[in-house]
LOTOR-217352 format. One record per residue: residue number from 1; x, y negated, z negated of N, C-alpha, C in turn. Coordinates in Angstrom, 3 decimals, always signed. Each point is the difference from the previous one (the first is absolute). Layout:
BEGIN
{num=NUM	nc1=X	nc2=Y	nc3=Z	cac1=X	cac2=Y	cac3=Z	cc1=X	cc2=Y	cc3=Z}
...
REM end
This chain:
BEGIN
{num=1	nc1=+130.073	nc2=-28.078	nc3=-64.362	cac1=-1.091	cac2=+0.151	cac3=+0.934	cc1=-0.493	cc2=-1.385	cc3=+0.381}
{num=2	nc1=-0.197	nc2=-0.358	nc3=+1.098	cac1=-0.616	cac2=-1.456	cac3=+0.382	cc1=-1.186	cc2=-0.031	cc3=-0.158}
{num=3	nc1=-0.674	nc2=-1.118	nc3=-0.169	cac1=-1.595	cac2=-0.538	cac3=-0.490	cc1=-0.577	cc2=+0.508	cc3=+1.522}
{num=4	nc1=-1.407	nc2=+1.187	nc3=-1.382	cac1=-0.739	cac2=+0.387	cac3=+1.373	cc1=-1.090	cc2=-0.496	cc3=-0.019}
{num=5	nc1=-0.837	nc2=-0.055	nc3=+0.303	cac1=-1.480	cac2=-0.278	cac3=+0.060	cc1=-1.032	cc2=+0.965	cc3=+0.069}
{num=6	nc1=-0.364	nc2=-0.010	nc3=-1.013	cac1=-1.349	cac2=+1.397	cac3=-0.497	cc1=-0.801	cc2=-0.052	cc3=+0.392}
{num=7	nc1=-0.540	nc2=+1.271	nc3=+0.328	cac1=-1.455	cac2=-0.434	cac3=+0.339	cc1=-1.025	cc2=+1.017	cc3=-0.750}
{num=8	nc1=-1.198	nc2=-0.198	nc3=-0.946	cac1=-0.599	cac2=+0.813	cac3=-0.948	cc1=-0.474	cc2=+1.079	cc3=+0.885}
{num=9	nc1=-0.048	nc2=+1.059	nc3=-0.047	cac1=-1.303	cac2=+1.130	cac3=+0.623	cc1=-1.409	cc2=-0.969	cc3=+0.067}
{num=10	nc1=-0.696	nc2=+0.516	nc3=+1.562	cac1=-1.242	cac2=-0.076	cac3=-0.272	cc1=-0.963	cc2=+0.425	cc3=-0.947}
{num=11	nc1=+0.718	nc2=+1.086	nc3=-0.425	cac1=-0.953	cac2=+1.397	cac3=-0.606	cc1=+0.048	cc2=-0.338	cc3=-1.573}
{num=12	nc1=+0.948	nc2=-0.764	nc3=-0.756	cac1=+0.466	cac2=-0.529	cac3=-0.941	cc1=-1.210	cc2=-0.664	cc3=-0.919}
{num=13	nc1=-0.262	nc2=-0.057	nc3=-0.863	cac1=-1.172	cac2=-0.500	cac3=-0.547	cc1=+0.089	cc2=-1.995	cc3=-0.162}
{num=14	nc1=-0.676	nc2=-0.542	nc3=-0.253	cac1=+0.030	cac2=-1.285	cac3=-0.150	cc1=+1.096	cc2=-0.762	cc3=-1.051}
{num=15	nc1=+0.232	nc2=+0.537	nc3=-1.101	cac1=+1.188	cac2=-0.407	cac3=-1.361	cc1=+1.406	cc2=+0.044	cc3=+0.855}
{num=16	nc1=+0.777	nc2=-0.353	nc3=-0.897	cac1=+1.445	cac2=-0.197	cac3=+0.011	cc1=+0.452	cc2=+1.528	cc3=+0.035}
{num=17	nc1=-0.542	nc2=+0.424	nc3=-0.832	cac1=+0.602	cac2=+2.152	cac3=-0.470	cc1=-0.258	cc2=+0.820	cc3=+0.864}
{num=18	nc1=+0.224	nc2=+0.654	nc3=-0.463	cac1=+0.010	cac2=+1.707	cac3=+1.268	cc1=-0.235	cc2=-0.499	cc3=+1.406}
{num=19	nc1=+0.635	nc2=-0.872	nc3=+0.304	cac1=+0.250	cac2=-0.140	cac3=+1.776	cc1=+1.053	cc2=+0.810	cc3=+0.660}
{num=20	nc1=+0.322	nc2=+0.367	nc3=+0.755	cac1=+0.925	cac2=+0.275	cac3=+1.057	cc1=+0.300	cc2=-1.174	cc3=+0.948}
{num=21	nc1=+1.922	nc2=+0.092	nc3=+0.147	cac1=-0.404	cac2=-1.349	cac3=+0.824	cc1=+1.361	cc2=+0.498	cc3=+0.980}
{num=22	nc1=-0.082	nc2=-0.520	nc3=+1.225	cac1=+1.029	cac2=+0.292	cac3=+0.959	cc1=+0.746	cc2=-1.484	cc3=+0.190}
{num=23	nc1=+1.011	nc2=+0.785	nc3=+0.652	cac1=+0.982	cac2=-1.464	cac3=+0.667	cc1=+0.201	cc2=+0.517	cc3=+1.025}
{num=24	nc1=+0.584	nc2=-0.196	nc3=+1.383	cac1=+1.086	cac2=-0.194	cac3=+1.126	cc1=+1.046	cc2=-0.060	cc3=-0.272}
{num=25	nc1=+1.024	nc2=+0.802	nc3=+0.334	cac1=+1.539	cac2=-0.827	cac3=+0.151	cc1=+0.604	cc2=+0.919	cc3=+1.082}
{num=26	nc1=+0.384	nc2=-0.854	nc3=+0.887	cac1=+0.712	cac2=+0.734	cac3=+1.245	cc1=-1.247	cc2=+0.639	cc3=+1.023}
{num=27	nc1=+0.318	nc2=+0.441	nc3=+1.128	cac1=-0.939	cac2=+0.680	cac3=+0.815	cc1=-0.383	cc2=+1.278	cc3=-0.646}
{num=28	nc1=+0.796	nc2=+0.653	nc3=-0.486	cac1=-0.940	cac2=+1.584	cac3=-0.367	cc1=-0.165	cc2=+0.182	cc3=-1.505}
{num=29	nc1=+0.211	nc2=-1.196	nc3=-0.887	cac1=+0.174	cac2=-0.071	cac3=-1.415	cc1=-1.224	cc2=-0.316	cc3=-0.956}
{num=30	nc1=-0.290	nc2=+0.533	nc3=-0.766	cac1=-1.777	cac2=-0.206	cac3=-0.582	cc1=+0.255	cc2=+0.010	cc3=-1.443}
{num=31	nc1=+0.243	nc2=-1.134	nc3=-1.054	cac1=+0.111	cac2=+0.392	cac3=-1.152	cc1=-1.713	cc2=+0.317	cc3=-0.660}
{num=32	nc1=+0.232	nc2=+0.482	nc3=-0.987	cac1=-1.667	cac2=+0.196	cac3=-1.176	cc1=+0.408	cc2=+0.292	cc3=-0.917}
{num=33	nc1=-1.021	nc2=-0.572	nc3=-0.714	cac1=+0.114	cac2=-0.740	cac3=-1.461	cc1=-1.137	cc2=+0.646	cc3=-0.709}
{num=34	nc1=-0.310	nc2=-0.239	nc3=-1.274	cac1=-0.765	cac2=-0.111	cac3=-0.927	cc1=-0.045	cc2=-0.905	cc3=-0.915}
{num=35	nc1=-1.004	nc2=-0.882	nc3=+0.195	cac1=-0.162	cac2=-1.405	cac3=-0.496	cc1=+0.362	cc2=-0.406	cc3=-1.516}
{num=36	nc1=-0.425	nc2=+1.290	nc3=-0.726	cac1=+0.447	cac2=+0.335	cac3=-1.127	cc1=+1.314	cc2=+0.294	cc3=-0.392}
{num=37	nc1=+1.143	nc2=+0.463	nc3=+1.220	cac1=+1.206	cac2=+0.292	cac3=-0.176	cc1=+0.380	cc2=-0.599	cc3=+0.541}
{num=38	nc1=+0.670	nc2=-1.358	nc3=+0.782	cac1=+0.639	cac2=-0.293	cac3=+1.057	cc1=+1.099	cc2=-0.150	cc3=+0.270}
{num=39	nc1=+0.858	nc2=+0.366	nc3=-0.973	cac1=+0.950	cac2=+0.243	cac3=+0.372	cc1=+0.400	cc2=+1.389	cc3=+0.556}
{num=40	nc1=-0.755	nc2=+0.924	nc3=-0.329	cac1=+0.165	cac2=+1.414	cac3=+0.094	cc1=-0.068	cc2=-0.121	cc3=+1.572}
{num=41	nc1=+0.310	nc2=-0.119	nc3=+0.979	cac1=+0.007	cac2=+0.055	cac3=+1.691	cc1=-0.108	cc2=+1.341	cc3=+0.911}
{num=42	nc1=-0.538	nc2=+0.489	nc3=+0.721	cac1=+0.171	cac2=+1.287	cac3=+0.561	cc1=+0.129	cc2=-0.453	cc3=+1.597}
{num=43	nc1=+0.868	nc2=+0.542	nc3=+0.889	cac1=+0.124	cac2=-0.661	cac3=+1.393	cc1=-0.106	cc2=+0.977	cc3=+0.880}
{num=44	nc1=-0.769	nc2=+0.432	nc3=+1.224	cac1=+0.030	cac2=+0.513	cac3=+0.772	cc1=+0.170	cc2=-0.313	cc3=+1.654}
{num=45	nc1=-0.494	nc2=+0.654	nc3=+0.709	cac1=-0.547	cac2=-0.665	cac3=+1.612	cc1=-1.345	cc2=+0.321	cc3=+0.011}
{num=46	nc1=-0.378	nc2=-0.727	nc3=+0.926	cac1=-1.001	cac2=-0.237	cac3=+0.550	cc1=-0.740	cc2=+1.811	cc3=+0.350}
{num=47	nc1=+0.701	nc2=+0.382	nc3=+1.063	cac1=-0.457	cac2=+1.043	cac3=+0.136	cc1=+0.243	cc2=+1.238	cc3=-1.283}
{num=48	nc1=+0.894	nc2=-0.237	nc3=-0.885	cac1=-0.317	cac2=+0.760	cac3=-1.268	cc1=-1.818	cc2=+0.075	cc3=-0.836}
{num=49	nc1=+0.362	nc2=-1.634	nc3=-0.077	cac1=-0.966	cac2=-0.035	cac3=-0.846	cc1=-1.427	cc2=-0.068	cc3=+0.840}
{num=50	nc1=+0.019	nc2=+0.159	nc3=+1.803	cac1=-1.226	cac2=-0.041	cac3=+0.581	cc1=-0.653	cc2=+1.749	cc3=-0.526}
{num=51	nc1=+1.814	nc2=+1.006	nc3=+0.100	cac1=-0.762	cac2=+1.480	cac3=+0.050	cc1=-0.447	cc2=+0.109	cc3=-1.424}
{num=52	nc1=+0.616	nc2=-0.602	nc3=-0.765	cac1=-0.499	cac2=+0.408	cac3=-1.687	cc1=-1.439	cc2=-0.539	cc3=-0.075}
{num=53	nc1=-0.532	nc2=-1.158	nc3=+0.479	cac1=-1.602	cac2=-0.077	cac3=-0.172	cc1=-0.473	cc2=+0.509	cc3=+0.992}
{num=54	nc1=+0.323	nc2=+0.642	nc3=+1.129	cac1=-1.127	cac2=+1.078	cac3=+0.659	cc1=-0.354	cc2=+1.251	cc3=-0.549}
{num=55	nc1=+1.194	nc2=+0.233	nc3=-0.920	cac1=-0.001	cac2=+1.223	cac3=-0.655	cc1=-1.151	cc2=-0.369	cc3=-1.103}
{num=56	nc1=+0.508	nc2=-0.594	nc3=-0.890	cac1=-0.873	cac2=-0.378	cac3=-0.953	cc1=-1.188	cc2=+0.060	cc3=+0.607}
{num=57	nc1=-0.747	nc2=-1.118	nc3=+0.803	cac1=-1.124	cac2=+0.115	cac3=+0.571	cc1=-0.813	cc2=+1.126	cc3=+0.509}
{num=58	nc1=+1.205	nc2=+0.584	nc3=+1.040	cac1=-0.567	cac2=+1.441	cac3=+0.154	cc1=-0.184	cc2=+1.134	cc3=-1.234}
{num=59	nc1=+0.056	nc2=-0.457	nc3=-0.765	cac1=+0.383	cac2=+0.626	cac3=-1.707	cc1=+0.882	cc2=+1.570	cc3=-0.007}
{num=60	nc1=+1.403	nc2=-0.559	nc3=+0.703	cac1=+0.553	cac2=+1.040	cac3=-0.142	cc1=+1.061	cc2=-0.092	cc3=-1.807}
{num=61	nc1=-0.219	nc2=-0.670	nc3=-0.996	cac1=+0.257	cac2=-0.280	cac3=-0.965	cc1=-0.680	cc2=+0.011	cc3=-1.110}
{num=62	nc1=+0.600	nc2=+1.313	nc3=-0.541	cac1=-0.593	cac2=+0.579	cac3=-1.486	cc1=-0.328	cc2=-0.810	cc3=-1.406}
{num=63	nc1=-1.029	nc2=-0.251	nc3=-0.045	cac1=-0.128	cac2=-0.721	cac3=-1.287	cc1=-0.259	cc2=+0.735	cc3=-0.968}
{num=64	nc1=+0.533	nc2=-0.672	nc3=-1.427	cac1=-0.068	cac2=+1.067	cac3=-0.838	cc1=-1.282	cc2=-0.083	cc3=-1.272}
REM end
């Protein structure tokens, strides 16, 4: 994988831990992280991951 450049969540608290952090790669490519895991990588698009937080937001997602 080539060197990406992270960027922390706003929403992320001030420490090093429990951040979320994104990268860029390519036009429709979005990696995320967990600051705590980083190697663990999850990659989507853009418009994936735009409908998964409207959902969320709109709270169509069951918490348990």
């Amino acid at each position: 994988m080539p060197q990406l450049t992270w960027q922390k969540s706003s929403f992320s608290g001030g420490g090093e831990s429990e951040c979320v952090e994104l990268a860029t790669a390519g036009p429709d490519r979005i990696h995320l992280r967990e600051s705590d895991h980083p190697h663990e990588i999850a990659t989507t698009t853009a418009s994936t991951l735009s409908a998964l937080l409207s959902t969320i937001k709109g709270g169509g997602v069951n918490r348990p």
